[in-house]
C-alpha positions as CSV (number, residue, x, y, z in Angstrom):
1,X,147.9,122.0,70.6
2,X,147.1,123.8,73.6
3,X,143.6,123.0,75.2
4,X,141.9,126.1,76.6
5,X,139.9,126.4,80.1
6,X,136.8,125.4,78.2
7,X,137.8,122.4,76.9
8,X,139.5,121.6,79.8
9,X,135.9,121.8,81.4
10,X,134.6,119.7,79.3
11,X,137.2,116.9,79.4
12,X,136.0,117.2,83.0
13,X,132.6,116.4,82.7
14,X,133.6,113.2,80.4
15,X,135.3,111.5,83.4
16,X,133.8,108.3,84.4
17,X,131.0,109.0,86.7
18,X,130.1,112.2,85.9
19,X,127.6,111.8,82.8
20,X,127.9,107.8,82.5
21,X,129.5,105.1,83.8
22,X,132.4,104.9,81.9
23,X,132.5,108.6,81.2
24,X,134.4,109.4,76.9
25,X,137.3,109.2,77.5
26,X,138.2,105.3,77.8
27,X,142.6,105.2,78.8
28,X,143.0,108.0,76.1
29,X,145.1,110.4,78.2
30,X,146.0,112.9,75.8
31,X,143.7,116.5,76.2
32,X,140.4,116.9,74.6
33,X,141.7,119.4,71.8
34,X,144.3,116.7,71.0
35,X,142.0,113.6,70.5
36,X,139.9,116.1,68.5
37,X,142.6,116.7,66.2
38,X,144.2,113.2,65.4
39,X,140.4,112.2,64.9
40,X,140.4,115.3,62.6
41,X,143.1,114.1,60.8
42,X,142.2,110.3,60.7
43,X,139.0,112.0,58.6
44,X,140.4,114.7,56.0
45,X,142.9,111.2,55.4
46,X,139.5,109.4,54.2
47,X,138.8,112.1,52.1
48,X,135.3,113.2,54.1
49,X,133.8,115.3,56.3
50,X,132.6,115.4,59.7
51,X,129.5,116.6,58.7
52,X,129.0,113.8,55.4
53,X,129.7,111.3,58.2
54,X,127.0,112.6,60.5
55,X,124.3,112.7,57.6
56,X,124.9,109.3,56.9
57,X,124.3,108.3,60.9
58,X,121.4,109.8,61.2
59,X,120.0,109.2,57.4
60,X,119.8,105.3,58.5
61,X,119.4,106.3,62.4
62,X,115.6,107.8,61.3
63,X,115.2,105.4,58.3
64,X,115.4,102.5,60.8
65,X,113.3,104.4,63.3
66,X,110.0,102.7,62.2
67,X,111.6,99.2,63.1
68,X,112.1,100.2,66.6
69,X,113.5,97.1,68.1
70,X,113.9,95.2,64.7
71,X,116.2,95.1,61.7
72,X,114.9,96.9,58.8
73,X,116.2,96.2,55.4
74,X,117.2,99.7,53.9
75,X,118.1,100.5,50.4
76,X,119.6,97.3,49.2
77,X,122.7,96.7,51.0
78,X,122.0,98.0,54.7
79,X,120.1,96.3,57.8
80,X,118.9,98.9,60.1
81,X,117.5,98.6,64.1
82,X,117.4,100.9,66.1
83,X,116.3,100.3,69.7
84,X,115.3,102.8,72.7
85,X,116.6,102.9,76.0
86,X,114.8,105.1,78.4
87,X,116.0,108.3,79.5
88,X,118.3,110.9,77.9
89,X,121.6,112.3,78.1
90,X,123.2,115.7,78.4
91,X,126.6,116.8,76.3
92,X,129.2,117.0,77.8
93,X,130.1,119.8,75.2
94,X,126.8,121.7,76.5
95,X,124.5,123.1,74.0
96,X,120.9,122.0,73.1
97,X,119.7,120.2,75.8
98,X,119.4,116.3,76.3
99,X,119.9,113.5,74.0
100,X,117.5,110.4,73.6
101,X,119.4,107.0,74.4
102,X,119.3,105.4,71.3
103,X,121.3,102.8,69.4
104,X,121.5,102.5,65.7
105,X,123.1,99.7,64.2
106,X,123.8,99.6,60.4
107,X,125.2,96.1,58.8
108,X,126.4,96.7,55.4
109,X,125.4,93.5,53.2
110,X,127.4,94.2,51.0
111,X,131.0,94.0,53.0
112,X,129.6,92.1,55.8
113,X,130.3,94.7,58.3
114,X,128.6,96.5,61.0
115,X,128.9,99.3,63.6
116,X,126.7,100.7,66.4
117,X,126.1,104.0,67.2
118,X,123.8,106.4,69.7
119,X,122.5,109.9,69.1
120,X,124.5,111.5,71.0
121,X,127.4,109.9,69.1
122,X,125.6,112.0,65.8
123,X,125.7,114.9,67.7
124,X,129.8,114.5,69.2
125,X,130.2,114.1,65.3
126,X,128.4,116.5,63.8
127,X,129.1,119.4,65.7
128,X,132.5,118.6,67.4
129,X,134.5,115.8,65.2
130,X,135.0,113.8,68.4
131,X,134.7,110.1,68.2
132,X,135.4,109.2,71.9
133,X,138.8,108.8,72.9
134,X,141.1,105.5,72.5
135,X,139.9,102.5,75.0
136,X,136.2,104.3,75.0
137,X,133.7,101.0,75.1
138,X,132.0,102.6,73.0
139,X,134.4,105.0,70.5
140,X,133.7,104.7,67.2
141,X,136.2,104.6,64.2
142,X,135.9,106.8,61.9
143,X,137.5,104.6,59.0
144,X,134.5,102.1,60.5
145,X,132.0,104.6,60.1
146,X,133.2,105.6,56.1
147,X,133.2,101.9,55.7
148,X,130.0,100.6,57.1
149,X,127.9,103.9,56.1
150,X,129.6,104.1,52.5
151,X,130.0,107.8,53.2
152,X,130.6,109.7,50.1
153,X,134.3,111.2,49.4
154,X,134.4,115.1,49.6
155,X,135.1,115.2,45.7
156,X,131.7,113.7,45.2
């Protein structure tokens, strides 16, 4: 695909440096638009949505909120803590201001497997199907995410 001026922009501000450390991106060297699209693909492949994915992150994100620092046993086959880092961080997508530096992480009992995840990675989700690109620290899978979170198909 052919990336536009704005994403191009944005690619820009996920460089290492210019909102964290190690910027989005990880060694992924393929345009925005085109990480966007095989994670896109990797998804409607699962038979789920961007958005069903999202829900579940932030479903256990504020369901563990009360544990703040502590695993929380949630429905019957999910351990939930989420901790908070201070400060917050912008998009690099712009949009609605900053996001609060927190980490959710969700083991599933029941498979014995686990993934961590911040707000802003809810938001990257939600609104933009963007996971982080290959070699990220801290991309996320979205197979992982369907797995750990039990997301429901988009037949249910």
């Amino acid at each position: 695909m052919k990336q536009t001026p704005e994403y191009q922009a944005i690619q820009q501000q996920m460089a290492p440096g210019v909102i964290t450390l190690d910027g989005f991106l990880g060694t992924d060297t393929r345009n925005l638009i085109d990480i966007i699209a095989s994670d896109d693909a990797r998804v409607h492949a699962l038979n789920v949505t961007h958005e069903a994915i999202a829900e579940r992150m932030q479903y256990f994100r504020d369901a563990g909120l009360d544990g703040l620092g502590e695993f929380l046993k949630i429905d019957v086959n999910y351990e939930v803590r989420v901790d908070s880092v201070r400060g917050k961080l912008p998009s690099p997508f712009g949009g609605r201001g900053m996001y609060e530096k927190v980490n959710t992480t969700v083991r599933n009992l029941s498979n014995g497997r686990e993934v961590t995840y911040t707000d802003l990675h809810i938001h990257f989700v939600r609104d933009h199907g963007f996971y982080e690109g290959q070699g990220s620290p801290f991309r996320i899978e979205p197979a992982d995410l369907v797995a750990v979170l039990e997301v429901p198909s988009a037949d249910q």
